[in-house]
Legacy VTK file of the C-alpha trace (Angstrom):
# vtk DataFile Version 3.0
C-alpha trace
ASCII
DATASET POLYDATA
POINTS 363 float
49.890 -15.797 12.064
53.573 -16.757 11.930
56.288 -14.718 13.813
57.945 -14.781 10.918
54.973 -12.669 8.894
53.018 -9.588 9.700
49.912 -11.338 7.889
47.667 -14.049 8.206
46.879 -16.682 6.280
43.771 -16.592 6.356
41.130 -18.809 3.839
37.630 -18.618 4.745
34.208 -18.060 1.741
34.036 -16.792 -1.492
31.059 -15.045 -3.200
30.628 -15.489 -6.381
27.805 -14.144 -8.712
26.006 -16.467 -11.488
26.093 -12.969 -13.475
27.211 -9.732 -14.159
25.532 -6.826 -12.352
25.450 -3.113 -12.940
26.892 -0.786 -10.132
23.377 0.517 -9.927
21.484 -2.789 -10.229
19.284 -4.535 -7.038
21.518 -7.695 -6.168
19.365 -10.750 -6.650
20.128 -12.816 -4.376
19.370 -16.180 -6.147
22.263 -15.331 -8.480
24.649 -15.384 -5.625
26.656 -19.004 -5.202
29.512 -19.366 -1.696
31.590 -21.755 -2.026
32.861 -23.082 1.667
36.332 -23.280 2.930
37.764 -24.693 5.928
39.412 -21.780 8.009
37.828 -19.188 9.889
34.142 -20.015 8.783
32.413 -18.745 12.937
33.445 -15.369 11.847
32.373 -15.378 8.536
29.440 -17.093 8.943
26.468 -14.434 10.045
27.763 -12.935 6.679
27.443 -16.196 4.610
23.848 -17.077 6.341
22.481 -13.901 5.218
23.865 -13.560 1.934
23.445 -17.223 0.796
20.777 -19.019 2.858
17.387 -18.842 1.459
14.981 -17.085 4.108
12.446 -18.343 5.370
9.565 -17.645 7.972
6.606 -20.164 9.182
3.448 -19.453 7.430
5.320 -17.200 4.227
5.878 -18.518 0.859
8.051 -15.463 -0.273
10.286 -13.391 1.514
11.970 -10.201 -0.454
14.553 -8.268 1.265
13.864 -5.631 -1.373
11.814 -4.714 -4.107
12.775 -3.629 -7.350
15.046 -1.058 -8.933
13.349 1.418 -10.669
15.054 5.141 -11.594
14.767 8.096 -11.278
11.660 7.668 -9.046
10.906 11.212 -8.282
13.615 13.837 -9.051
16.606 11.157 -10.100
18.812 14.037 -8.030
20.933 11.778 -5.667
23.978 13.985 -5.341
24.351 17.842 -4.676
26.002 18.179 -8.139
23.538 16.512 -10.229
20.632 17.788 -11.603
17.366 17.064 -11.649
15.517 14.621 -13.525
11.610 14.135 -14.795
10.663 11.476 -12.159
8.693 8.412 -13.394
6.034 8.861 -10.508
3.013 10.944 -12.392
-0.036 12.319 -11.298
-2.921 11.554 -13.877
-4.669 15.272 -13.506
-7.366 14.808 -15.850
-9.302 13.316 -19.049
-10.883 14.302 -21.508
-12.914 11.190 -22.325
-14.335 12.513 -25.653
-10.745 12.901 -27.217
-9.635 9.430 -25.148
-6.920 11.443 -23.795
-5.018 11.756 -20.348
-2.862 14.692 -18.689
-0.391 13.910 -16.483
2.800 15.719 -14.738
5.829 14.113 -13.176
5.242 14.520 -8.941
8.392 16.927 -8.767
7.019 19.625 -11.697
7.524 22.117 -9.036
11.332 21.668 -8.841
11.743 20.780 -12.298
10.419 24.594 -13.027
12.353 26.141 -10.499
15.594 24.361 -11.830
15.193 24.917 -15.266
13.077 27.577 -15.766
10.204 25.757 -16.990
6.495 27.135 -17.189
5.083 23.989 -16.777
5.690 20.274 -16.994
3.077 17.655 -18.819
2.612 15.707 -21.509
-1.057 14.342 -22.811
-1.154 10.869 -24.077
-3.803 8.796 -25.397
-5.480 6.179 -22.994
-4.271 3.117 -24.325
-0.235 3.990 -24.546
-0.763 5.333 -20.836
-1.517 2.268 -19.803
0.889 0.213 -21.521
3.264 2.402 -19.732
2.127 2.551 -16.300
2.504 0.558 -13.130
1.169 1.113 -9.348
4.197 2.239 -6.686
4.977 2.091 -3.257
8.155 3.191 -1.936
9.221 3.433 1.567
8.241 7.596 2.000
4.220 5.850 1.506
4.622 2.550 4.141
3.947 3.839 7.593
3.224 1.622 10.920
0.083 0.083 10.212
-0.742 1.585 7.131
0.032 2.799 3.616
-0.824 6.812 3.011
-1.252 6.463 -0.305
-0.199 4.459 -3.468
0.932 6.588 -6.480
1.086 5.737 -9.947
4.741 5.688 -12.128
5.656 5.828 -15.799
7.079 1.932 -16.336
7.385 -0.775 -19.034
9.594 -3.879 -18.775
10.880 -3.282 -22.237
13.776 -0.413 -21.585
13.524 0.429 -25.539
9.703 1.166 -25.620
9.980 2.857 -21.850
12.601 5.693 -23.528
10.503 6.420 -26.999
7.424 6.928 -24.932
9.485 9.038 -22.552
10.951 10.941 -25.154
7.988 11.223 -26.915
5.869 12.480 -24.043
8.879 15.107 -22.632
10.740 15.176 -25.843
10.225 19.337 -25.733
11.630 19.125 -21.769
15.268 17.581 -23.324
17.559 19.171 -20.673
15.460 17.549 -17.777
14.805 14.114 -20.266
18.521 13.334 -20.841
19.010 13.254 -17.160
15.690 10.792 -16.696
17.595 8.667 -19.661
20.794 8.911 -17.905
19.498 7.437 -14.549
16.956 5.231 -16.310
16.465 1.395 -14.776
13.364 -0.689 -14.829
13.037 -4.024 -13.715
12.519 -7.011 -15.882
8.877 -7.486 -14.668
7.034 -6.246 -11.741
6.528 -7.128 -8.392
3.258 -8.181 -8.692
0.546 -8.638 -11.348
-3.074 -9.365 -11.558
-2.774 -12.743 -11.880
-1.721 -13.372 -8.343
-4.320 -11.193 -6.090
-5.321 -13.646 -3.342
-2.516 -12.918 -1.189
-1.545 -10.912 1.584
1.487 -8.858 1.342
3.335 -7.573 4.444
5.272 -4.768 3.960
8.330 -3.065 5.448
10.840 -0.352 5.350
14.513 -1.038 4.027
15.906 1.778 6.011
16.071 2.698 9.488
12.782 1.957 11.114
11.595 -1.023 9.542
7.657 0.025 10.424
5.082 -2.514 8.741
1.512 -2.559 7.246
-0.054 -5.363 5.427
-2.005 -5.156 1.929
-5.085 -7.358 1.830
-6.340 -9.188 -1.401
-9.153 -7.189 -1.429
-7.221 -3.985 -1.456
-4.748 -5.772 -3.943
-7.439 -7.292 -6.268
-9.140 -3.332 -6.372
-5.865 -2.356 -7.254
-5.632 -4.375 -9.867
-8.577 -4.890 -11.773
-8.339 -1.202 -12.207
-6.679 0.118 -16.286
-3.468 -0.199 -14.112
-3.085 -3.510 -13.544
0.644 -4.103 -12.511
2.333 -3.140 -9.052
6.114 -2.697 -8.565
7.618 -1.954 -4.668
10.662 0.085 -4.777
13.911 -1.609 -3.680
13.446 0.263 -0.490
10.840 -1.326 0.328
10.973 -5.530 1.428
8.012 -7.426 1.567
6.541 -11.513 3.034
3.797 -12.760 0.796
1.568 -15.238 2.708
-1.661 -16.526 2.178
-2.172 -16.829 6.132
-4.634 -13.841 7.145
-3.288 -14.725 10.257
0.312 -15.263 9.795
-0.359 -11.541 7.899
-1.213 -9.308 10.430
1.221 -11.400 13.309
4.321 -10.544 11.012
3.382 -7.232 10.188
2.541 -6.177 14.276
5.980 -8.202 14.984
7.648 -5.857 12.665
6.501 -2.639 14.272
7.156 -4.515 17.925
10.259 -4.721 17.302
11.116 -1.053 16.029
8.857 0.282 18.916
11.141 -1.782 21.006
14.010 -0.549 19.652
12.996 3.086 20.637
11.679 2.151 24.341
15.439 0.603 24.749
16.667 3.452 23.611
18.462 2.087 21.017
19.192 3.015 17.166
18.959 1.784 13.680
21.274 1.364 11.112
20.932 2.774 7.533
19.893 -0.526 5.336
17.844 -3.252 7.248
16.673 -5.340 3.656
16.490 -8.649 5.226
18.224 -7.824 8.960
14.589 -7.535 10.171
13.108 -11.347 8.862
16.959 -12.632 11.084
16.090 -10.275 13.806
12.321 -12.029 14.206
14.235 -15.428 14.326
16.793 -14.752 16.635
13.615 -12.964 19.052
12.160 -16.453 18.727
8.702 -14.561 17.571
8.418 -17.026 14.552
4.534 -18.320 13.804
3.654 -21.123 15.336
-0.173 -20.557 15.553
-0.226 -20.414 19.259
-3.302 -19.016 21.228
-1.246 -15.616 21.882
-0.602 -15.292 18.598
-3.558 -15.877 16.791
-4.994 -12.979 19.545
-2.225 -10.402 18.342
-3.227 -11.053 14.738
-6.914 -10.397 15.842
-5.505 -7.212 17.884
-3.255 -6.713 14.412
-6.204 -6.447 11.916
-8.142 -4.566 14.285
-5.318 -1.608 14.454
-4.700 -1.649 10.984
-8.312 -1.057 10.011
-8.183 1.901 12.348
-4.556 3.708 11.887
-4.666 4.776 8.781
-7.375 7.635 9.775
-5.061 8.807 12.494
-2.019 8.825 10.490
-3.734 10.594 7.781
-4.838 13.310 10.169
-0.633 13.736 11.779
-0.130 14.583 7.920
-3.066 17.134 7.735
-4.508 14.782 5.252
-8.329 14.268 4.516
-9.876 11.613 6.772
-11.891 10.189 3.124
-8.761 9.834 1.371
-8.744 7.163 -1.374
-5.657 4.387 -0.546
-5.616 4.853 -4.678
-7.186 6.808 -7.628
-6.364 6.508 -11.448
-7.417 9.969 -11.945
-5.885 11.668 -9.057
-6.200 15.841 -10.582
-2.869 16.616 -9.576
-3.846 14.926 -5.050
-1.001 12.922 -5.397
1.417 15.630 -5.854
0.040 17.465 -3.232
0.088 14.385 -0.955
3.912 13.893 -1.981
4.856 17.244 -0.296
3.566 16.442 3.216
5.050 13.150 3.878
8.109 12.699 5.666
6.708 12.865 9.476
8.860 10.049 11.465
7.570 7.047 12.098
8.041 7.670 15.883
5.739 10.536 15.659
3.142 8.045 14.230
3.422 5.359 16.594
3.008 8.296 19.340
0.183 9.572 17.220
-1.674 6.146 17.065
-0.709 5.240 21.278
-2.789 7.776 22.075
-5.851 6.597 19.736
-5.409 2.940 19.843
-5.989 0.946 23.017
-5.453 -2.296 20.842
-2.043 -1.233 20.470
-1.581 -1.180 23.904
-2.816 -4.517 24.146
-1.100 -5.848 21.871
2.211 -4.914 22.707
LINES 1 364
363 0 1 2 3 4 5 6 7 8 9 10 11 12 13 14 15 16 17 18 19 20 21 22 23 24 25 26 27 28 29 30 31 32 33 34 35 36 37 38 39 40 41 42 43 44 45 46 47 48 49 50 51 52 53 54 55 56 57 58 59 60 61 62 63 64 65 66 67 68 69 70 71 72 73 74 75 76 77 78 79 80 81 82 83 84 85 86 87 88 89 90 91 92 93 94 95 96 97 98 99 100 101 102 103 104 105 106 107 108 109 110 111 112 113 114 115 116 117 118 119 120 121 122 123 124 125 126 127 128 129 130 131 132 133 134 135 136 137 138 139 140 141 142 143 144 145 146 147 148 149 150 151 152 153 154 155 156 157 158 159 160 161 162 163 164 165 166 167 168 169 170 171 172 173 174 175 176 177 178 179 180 181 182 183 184 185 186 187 188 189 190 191 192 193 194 195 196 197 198 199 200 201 202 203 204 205 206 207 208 209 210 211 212 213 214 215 216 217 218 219 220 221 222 223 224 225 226 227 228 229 230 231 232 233 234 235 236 237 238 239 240 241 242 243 244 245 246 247 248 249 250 251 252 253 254 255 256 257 258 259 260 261 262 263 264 265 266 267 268 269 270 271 272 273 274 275 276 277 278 279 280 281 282 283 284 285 286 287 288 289 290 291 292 293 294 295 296 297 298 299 300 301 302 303 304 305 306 307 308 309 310 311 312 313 314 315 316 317 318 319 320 321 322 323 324 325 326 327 328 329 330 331 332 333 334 335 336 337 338 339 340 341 342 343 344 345 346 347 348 349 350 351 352 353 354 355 356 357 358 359 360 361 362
């Protein structure tokens, strides 16, 4: 800077976008172009590497910083002056297989009744349109260190259009509640995965705070998917590696909750959004796969604790110890199961320390 100016002159990247996104939208990152200039590019750099470099890890074909946007998820109520919304997540609470026909009810009746002085909430739809409509979900509240508590079911279809005539056809006597679902409505264009693509493993992790991790095998993900319901969409706070490394599977995934467990020995704290901070934070550790004896014993160590977790994380939510991971026909479990997450995930790495040698071990 000049003595004769109280600025700087400063040049450094630009970000451009290859198209137009709404305010509400999940950026995708392959639409994002930087074009380089000469000034000032060490400080902007960490900024451009994450924004424009393609990630990568040894051993994963995809890396996600974040799944996708879908809305309202479960009461669409974001701010303390809006109101509450039919969320898309549903409960499946019976069938009457004679008739061909399905009850559901959104996962937040309860609040939806209390807020506008509803008797009940539910709509019946015949078995086919349900499941042109439907998708599998996991959003962060479900992903816990080592294991998923449950997957839940929401209302989706990658046509907009057809999503808000069934909507409005199903909740069309609910209209107060409705127009606020319509109002926050956003699906993605397809979803994250489909049952075409099952032999895969798919390590998940948080996009806020305490990036915990658990892996879905492609047995679990092929008895997903071969079920009526045969699509699967992650929320966009959830992120995700998709290898087809056993392996390279469980190392990420025990890496992931290393490094958070780490985090809390240290005594340190986490940020809000983590999306992709986590995959840099592995590579700047140095804790990349490179099939080395060690690590191929920490996967070992990693399968082993995820086969047993689940049980004790399911019993530090009062939860049944023969809890499905999934059902179709779930007579109202998964609403009750909504209610009683939210324990921290410190509380469940305490919970499974005091189970789990292997974790121990591994660490």
């Amino acid at each position: 800077m000049s003595e004769e100016s109280k600025y700087a002159d400063i040049e450094c990247f630009e970000l451009r976008t290859k198209k137009d996104f709404d305010k509400d939208e999940r950026l995708d990152l392959s639409q994002v172009e930087v074009s380089f200039v000469e000034q000032y590019n060490e400080a902007i750099l960490p900024l451009i590497e994450y924004f424009s470099h393609s990630s990568e890890l040894p051993g994963v074909e995809k890396i996600k910083r974040q799944g996708e946007l879908i809305r309202p998820q479960f009461s669409g109520r974001r701010k303390k002056h809006e109101k509450i919304a039919i969320g898309l997540v549903t409960s499946i609470i019976s069938h009457d297989a004679s008739r061909g026909v399905f009850k559901c009810k959104p996962l937040n009746e309860d609040e939806l009744k209390e807020f506008y002085k509803y008797s009940r909430v539910e709509f019946e739809v015949l078995q086919s349109e349900l499941f042109n409509n439907i998708s599998w979900f996991i959003d962060l509240s479900q992903v816990y260190p080592f294991s998923v508590i449950r997957i839940f079911k929401i209302l989706y279809n990658p046509d907009k259009k057809a999503l808000e005539s069934f909507l409005k056809t199903m909740y069309g006597k609910y209209s107060e509640a409705l127009s606020e679902t319509i109002g926050h409505l956003k699906v993605p264009e397809k979803p994250s995965i489909d049952s075409s693509n099952t032999d895969i493993y798919i390590v998940l992790h948080r996009c806020q705070r305490a990036f915990v991790s658990s892996v879905l095998t492609p047995r679990i993900i092929k008895e997903l998917l071969t079920q009526k319901i045969n699509k699967l969409i992650f929320s966009n706070t959830v992120a995700y590696l998709v290898t087809s490394n056993e392996n390279v599977a469980y190392y990420y995934s025990i890496i992931l909750n290393y490094l958070v467990h780490s985090v809390k020995v240290f005594g340190g704290q986490f940020i809000i959004n983590q999306y992709g901070r986590p995959v840099e934070a592995i590579r700047t550790a140095g804790l990349e796969w490179v099939n080395e004896d060690w690590q191929v014993n920490v996967a070992k160590l990693s399968k082993q604790i995820h086969e047993k977790a689940r049980p004790v994380v399911l019993s530090l939510f009062k939860l049944p110890q023969n809890l499905p991971l999934f059902e179709v026909i779930d007579r109202g479990k998964d609403i009750e199961i909504k209610e009683k997450l939210g324990e921290r995930s410190e509380q469940a790495f305490k919970a499974l320390q005091n189970n789990l040698p292997e974790l121990y071990e591994a660490f």
